[in-house]
N, C-alpha and C positions, 0 to 999 in steps of 0.2 A: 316615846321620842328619844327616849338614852336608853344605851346597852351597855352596862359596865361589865367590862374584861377581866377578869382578875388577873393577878399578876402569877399566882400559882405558886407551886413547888418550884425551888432553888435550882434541885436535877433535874426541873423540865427546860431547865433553857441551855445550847447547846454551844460554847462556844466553837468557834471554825476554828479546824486545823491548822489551817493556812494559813491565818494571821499570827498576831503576836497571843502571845497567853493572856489568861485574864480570870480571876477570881469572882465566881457568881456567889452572893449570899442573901437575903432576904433579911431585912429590920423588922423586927415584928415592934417597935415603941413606937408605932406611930408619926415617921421623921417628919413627912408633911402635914400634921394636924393643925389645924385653925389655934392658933393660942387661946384665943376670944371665944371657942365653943367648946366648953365642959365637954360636950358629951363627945365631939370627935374626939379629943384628946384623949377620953377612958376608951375610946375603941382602938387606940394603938392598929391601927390600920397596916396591914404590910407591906413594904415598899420593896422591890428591887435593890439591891449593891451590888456595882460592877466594878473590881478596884484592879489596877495594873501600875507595875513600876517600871525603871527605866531601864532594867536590867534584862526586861525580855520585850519593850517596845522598841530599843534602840539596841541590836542585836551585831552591828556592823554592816560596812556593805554587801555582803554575799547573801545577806538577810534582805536586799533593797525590797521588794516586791512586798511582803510581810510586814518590814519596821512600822512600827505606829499604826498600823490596822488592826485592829479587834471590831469581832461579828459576836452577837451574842441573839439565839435561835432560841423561840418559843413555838411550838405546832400550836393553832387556834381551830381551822376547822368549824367554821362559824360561818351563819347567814349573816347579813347587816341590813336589814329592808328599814328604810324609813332614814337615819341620818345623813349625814352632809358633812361629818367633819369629825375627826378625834380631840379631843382633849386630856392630861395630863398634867400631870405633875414632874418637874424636873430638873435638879440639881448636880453642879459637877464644879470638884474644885483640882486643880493641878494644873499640869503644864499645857502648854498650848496644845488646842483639840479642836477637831470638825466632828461634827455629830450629826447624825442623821435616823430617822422614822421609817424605816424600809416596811412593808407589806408585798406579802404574793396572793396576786390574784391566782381565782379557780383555774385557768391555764397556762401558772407557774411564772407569768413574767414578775419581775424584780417593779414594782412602785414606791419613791422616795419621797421627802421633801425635807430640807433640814430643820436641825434645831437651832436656833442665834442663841448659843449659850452667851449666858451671864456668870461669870464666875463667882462662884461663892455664894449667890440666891437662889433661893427656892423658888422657881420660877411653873405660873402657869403658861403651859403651852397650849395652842388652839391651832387645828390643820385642817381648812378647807379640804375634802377631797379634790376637788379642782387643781390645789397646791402641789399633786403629786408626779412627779415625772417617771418615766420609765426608763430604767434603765437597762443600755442597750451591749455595754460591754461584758461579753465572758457571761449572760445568763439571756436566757431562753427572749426572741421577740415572735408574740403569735399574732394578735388581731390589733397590736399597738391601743389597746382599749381597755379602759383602767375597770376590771371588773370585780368592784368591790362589794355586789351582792355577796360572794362568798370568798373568802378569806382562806386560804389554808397556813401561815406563817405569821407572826412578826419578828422584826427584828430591831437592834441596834447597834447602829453602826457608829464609830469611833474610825475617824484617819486623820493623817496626818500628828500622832499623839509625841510630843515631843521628850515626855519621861515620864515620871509617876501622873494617875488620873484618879479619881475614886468619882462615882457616880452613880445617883439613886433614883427610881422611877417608879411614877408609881398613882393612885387613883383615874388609871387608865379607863374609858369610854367613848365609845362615838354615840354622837349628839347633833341637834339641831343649832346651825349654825348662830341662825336667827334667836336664838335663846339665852347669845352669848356676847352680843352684840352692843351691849353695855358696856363690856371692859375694853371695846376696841372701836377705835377712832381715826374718821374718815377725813376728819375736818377739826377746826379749833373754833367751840362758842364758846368765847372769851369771858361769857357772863355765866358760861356753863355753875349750876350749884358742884359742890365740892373742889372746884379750882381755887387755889389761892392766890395772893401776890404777894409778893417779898421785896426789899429795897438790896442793892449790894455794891456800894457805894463811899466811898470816904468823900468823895470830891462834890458827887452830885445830890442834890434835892429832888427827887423825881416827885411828880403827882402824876397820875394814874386815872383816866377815864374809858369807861368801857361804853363803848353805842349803846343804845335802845335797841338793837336787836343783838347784839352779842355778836354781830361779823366783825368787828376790829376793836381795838382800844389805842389809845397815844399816850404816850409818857412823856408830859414835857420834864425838863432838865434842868436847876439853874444850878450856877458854881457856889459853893461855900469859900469863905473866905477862911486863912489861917492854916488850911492844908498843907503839910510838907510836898514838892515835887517831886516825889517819889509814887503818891497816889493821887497824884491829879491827872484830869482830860479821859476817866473810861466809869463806867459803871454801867450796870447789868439790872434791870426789871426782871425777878424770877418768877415764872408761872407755874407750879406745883399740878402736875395733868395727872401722872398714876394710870396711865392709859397703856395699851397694845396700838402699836401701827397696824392699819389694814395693810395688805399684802401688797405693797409697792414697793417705788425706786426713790421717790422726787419729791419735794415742796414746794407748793406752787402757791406766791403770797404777793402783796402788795406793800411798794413802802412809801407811805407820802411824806416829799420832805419839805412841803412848802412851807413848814414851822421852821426851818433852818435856814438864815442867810450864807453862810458860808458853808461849804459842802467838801473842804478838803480834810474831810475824816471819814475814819470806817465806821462802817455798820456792822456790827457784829450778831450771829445768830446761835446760840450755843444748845446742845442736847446733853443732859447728863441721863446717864443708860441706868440700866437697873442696875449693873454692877460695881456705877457708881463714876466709869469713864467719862471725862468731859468733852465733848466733840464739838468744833467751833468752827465756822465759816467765817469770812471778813472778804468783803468788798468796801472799796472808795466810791465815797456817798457820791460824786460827782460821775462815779461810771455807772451807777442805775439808771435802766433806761428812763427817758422821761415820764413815762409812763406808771412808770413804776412799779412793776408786775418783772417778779421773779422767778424763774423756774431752777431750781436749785439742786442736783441729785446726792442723794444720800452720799455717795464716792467724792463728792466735793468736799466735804465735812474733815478736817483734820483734826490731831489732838491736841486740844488747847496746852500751853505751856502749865505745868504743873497736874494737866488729866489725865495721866496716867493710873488711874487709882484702882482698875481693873484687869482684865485681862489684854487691855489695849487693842481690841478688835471691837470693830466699826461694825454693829449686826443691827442697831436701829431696829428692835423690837418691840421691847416694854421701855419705854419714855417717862422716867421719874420727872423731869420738869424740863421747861425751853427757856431758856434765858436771851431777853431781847437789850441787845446794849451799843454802847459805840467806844471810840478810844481816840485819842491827839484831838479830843474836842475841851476848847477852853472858854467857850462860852455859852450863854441858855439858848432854849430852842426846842420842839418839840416833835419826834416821829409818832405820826401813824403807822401801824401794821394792822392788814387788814387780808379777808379774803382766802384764812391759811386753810389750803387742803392738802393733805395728803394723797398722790397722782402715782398713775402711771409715766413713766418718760415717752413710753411706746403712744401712751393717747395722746399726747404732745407735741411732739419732734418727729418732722416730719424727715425719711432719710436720716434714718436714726443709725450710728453710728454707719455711717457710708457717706463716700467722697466723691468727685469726680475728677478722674485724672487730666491735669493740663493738658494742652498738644504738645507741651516741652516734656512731659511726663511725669511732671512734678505730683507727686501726691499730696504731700504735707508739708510746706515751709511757715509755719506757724504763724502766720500774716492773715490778719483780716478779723479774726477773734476779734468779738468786741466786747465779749467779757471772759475772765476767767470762767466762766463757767459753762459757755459754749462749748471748751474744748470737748466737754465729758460727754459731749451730743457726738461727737466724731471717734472718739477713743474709747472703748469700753476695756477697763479694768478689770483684770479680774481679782479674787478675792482669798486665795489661799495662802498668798506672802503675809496678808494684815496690815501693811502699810501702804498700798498702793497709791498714788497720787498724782496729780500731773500739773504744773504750775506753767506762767508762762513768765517770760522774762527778757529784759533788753539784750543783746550780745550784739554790741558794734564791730568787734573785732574779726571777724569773719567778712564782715561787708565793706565796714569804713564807713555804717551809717548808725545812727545813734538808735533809729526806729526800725532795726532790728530784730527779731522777736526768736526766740526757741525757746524748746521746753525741757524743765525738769521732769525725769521719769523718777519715781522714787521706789527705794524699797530696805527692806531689811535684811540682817546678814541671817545665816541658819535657817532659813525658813525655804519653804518652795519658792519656785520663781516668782516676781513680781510679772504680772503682764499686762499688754494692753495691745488691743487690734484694732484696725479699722478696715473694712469690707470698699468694695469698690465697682462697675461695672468694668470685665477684660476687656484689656485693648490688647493691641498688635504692633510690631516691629523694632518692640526692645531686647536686650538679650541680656540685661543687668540692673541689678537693683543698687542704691551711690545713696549713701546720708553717710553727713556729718555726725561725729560722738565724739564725747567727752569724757571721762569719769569724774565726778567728784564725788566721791562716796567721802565720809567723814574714817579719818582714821589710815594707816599707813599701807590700804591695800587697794588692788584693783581688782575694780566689778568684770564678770564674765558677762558678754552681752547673746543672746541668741535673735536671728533674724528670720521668720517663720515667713511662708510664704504658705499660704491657703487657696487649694483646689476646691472639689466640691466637699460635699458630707464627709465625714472623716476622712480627709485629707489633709495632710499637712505637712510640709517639707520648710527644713531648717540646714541654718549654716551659723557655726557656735565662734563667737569673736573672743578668746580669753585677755584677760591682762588687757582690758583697756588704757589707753594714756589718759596722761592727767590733762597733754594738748588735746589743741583741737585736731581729727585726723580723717582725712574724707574716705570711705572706704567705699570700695567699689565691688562688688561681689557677680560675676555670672551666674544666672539663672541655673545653668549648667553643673554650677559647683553644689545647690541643693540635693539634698537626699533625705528621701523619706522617712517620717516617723517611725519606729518600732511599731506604734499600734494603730497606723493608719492604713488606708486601704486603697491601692491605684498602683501606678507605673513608679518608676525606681525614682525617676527625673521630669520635673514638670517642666510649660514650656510658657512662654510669656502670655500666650490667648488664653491659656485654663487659668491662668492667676487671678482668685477673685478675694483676693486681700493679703494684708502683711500684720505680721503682729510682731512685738519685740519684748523681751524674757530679759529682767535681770536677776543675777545672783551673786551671793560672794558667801562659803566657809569656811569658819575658821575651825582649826584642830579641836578646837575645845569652843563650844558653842559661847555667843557671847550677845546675842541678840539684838545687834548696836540698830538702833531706829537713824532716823534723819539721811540716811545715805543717798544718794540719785546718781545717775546720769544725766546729762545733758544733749541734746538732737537736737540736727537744725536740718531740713531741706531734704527731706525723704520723696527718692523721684527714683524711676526707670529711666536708663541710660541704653546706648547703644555698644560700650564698651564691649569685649570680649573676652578682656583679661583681669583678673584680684589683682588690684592695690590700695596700698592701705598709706595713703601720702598727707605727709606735717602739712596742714592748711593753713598754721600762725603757727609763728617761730616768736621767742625769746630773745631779745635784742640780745646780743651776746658783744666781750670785748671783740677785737682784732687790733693788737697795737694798742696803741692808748687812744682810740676811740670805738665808741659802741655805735654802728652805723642803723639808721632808720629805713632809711632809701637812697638810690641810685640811680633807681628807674630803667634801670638797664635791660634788665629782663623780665620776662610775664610772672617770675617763679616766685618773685617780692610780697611776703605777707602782708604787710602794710600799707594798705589803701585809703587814699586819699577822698574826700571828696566832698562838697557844700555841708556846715556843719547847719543844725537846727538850733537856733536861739532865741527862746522865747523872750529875753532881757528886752527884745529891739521890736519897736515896729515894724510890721510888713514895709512900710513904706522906707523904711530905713536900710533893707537889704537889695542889693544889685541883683536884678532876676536876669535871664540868660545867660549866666555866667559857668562856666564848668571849667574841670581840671581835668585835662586831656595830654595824653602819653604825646611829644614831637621829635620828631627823627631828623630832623634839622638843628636845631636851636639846641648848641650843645658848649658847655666850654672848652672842651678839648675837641670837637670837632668829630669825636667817635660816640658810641651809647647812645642814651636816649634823656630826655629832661621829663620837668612835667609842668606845660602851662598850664599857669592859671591866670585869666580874664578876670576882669574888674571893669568899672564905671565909676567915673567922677562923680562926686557929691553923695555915694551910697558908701556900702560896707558889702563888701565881697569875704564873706567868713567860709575859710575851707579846716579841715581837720583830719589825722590821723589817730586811730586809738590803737595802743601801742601796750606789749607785756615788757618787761624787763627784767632781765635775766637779774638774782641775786648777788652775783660776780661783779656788774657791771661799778666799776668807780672812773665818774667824772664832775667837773669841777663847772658845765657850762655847753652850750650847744652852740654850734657851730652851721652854717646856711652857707651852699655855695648858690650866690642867686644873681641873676640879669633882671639890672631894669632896663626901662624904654626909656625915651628923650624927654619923658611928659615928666615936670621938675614938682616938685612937691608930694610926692607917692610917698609913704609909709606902709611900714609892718608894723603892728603887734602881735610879736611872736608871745604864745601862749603856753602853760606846760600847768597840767591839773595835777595838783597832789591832793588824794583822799578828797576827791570832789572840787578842792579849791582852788581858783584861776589865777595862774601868777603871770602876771603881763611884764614886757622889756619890749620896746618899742625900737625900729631901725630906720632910718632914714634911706630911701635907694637913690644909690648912683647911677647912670648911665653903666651898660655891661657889666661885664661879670666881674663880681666882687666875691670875698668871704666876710661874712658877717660872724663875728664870733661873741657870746655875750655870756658871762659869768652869771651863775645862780645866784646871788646878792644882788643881780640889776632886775630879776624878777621880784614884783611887788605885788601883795594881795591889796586889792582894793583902795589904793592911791594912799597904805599905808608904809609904816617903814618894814613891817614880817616879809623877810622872803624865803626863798627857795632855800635849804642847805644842800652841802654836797650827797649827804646820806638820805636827801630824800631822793633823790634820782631813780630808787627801785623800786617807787613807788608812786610814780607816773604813768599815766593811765591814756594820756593825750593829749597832745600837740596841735596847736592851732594856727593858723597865720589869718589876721584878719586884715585884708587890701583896705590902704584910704588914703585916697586922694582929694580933697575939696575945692580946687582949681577946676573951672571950667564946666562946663554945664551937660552933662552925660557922658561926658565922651568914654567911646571902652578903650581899654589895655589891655596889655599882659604881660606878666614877667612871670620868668623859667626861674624852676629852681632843679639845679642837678643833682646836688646831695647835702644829705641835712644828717645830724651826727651827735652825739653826744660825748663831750669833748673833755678830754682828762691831760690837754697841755698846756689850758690854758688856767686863769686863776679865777675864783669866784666871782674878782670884782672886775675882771675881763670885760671892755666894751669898745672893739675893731672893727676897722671895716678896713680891708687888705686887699689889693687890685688882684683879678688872676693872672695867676703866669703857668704856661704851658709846660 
């Protein structure tokens, strides 16, 4: 049922020319011997050394093809009747590395499957033959059929090697899968023998119940008293597994919260790897479905703050312990988890990463998600940057609406690209592809973005966007301006009906590599267009001076970043807010008689709340905002004009007169919360959004509307400025 391989002579293994050098030697001390068995130990068993540094990995660019690839050849020349899988032994410590288990079958095709290095452990590895894929580029494809009755090669492969590596291999075999089946787990029985539990905790008292059949356990919770607020509202239940994942993507588990009344805290799920990495998920216990069945893919996992403790690659192999916990919880209560398996995504998710394009053409405007973790069912990541991620997040300022939605694409500087795609069925009679971008990578540079457009089987055509801005900037790209990969196969230019997906690439190097994590991109509203021509146009501008005022709006033209329109307030009852009401561009209703205004409609007895969300340039100094606005004959109308600093609402209330007035009000008559803190002049650059909430309580429905032509941020007047000044033409 096993066939052990030896590893052999030193000069039988052959490194390739073509890659980077590399030093083969043989440990005859037995590196990976059992501490705990005398008798391994005395057999000093020989293992493989493969060592390289940075001085011939990282060679420069004229080396591109070569840098960081080392091939290291053994001839075998072997039947394998009867096994299902290799096993080994394998250890590698240095700079960042992709490693891989290559074989050649009897008619020479290339079969791989990787290693999930753990840096720094002596790690057992186990490889279904099923796990091996073929590879198809630059070596021989004959019957596409892994024929591992006979063996002529192994190899190992190292890419992507970022500078020195040393790595050792060794108590090589294939073996029965089924024999090995103990060290690797499909599923979590929570009463399983040799699991433990641990408390980790200043804040919380957990107690600990595992079911009568071992499918779930609950941790209730209570607070201790006397805790500094430094570590209070989180702790973690640690489950000690020492287990191999089976060959998946996903965790597919249960969380009952019906022990918790109050639900606005996370749940946290954390994996610490064998290398010691801490990788940690967090969703808002009020966004699990009711249900409570979560499907969660490995790619979701982040590096908890302080997990860094390895080689900070996400490979979700060998699983030293799962930690189930929560955080901003300040009272008792109890979660169940239950039902945890380890899954396929593909047996799961139906239309798995694929979309369906709008009749607008919209691919992706990141709306409708209803958890983080849907997204990773439409975007698949890939894995060679190390940091890949994808988050979602509010962004008003593009819409003028608070619900919002785009996403963070994340990645790391020095590394391959960050990527992620999502597949589609072709449609027809677009000539352009049009998203939104951002940069905000951390630090004082901009990320290179590429925009991949995908035909069939190696196909792939790209258009490379450098120097992202730090605005928001809509870029419109013709189909036309793609051109094919170096190592793809088809026509120079593809057309919009072969298009059956889009993927986007980010990167940033620095001269001297510096490895900075946290960086992303930001996309919003990725669609096909009809356009014909590249532009790449400011979508939000920087409130900037002119004179001594910094203008919001005018209304004048379509070209106006700053969009208005019904704000969302959950402070107020439904029945509290004016419904039919909207803020609409009028070509009539004007003070001067030229340009354009912008009504807004109200109703008596309600609250008509509209909003703008606004950046502001750092230049900008002013003392107070300024309204040029029309009311109607209806007597007793008010504003609360509103201005958010660092989230908080400073209200200045205006009384309206009949026609056009200026209302002008100094930042000291804004007041947080009917106290005396207000607005100062220096926070002005750090407003975020502008409010006006209509109220009138005279009369029993009736609607209005008053026009406002321009609104301004006003540096003539004085902080404790409060006008109201007729217009004159």
């Amino acid at each position: 049922d096993e066939i052990p391989v030896p590893i052999g002579y030193a000069d039988e293994w052959k490194v390739h020319e073509v890659g980077s050098k590399a030093t083969v030697t043989l440990d005859h001390n037995g590196f990976f011997a059992d501490k705990t068995d005398p008798e391994d130990v005395a057999a000093k068993k020989d293992s493989l050394r493969v060592s390289f540094d940075s001085e011939d990995t990282q060679r420069g660019p004229q080396y591109v093809e070569s840098n960081g690839w080392v091939v290291v050849t053994r001839s075998l020349e072997s039947e394998f009747y009867g096994p299902d899988a290799f096993c080994f032994n394998f250890y590698y410590s240095g700079n960042d590395a992709t490693a891989y288990f290559r074989l050649i079958d009897e008619d020479n095709e290339y079969w791989y499957a990787p290693i999930k290095i753990a840096v720094n452990a002596k790690q057992t590895i186990i490889m279904r033959l099923s796990d091996f894929t073929l590879r198809t580029k630059g070596t021989p494809v004959v019957n596409e059929t892994f024929d591992y009755h006979y063996l002529k090669s192994m190899e190992l492969v190292f890419e992507r090697v970022d500078g020195d590596g040393v790595a050792y291999f060794g108590n090589l075999k294939a073996v029965k899968y089924e024999d090995y089946q103990d060290m690797v787990i499909d599923s979590l029985d929570f009463s399983r023998e040799g699991y433990t539990y641990a408390d980790d905790s200043v804040y919380f008292e957990f107690n600990k119940t595992v079911s009568a059949s071992g499918d779930s356990f609950t941790y209730e919770f209570n607070p201790r008293t006397g805790v500094p607020d430094a570590q209070k509202g989180y702790g973690f239940v640690k489950m000690n597994v020492g287990k191999i994942l089976s060959t998946s993507d996903a965790f597919a588990f249960n969380v009952d919260l019906s022990g918790v009344a109050d639900k606005n805290f996370n749940f946290l799920l954390r994996v610490i790897e064998e290398d010691n990495d801490v990788w940690s998920f967090k969703i808002l216990a009020k966004d699990i479905p009711t249900d409570g069945n979560l499907l969660v893919p490995f790619s979701a996992f982040m590096l908890a703050d302080g997990g860094f403790k390895g080689d900070g690659i996400r490979q979700f192999y060998y699983v030293k312990q799962f930690q189930f916990g929560l955080n901003n919880k300040y009272s008792a209560g109890a979660i169940t988890v239950g039902d945890f398996k380890i899954v396929s995504l593909s047996d799961k998710v139906e239309n798995l990463y694929k979309t369906t394009v709008g009749t607008d053409g919209m691919i992706d405007n990141f709306e409708g998600y209803e958890s983080i973790v849907d997204i990773y069912y439409k975007w698949e990541p890939t894995t060679a940057n190390k940091d890949e991620a994808i988050n979602l997040y509010n962004e008003p300022v593009l819409t003028g609406s608070a619900d919002n939605h785009a996403a963070k694409f994340f990645y790391k500087t020095d590394l391959s690209d960050a990527g992620y795609h999502i597949t589609f069925d072709s449609v027809e009679g677009y000539s352009a592809i049009e998203l939104y971008a951002k940069d905000s990578s951390a630090g004082n540079f901009n990320a290179t973005m590429t925009v991949y457009l995908i035909g069939g089987p190696n196909e792939l055509y790209f258009y490379e966007i450098k120097n992202l801005a730090k605005e928001w900037i809509r870029y419109t790209i013709p189909i036309s301006a793609f051109n094919i990969t170096a190592d793809s196969f088809g026509s120079q230019h593809i057309t919009c009906e072969n298009v059956t997906g889009i993927a986007l690439a980010f990167r940033y190097g620095f001269t001297i590599p510096t490895y900075t994590s946290g960086s992303y991109v930001c996309v919003d509203s990725i669609r096909f267009s009809t356009a014909t021509e590249y532009e790449a146009k400011e979508v939000t501008s920087r409130i900037k001076m002119s004179g001594n005022k910094a203008v919001i709006n005018t209304f004048d033209t379509d070209d106006e970043f700053v969009v208005w329109g019904k704000k969302t307030d959950t402070t107020m009852a439904a029945s509290e807010i004016a419904s039919n009401t909207a803020a609409t561009i009028s070509d009539t209703e004007t003070a001067s008689g030229e340009g354009r205004s912008l009504g807004l409609t109200y109703k008596t007895q309600m609250v008509a709340p509209y909003c703008a969300y606004v950046v502001v340039d750092s230049g900008v100094t002013a003392k107070g905002v300024t309204l040029l606005l029309k009311g109607d004959t209806r007597p007793s109308t008010y504003v609360e004009v509103i201005v958010y600093v660092n989230n908080k609402a400073y209200k200045a209330r205006i009384d309206v007169a009949t026609g056009w007035h200026y209302y002008s009000i100094g930042f000291s008559e804004f007041k947080y919360n009917n106290t005396t803190e207000s607005v100062s002049a220096s926070d002005v650059v750090t407003i975020s959004q502008v409010a006006l909430y209509i109220k009138n309580y005279t009369g029993e429905y009736i609607p209005g509307t008053l026009y406002l032509d321009e609104i301004y941020f006003d540096n003539t007047i004085t902080t404790t400025t409060k006008t109201v000044t007729a217009y004159s033409a």
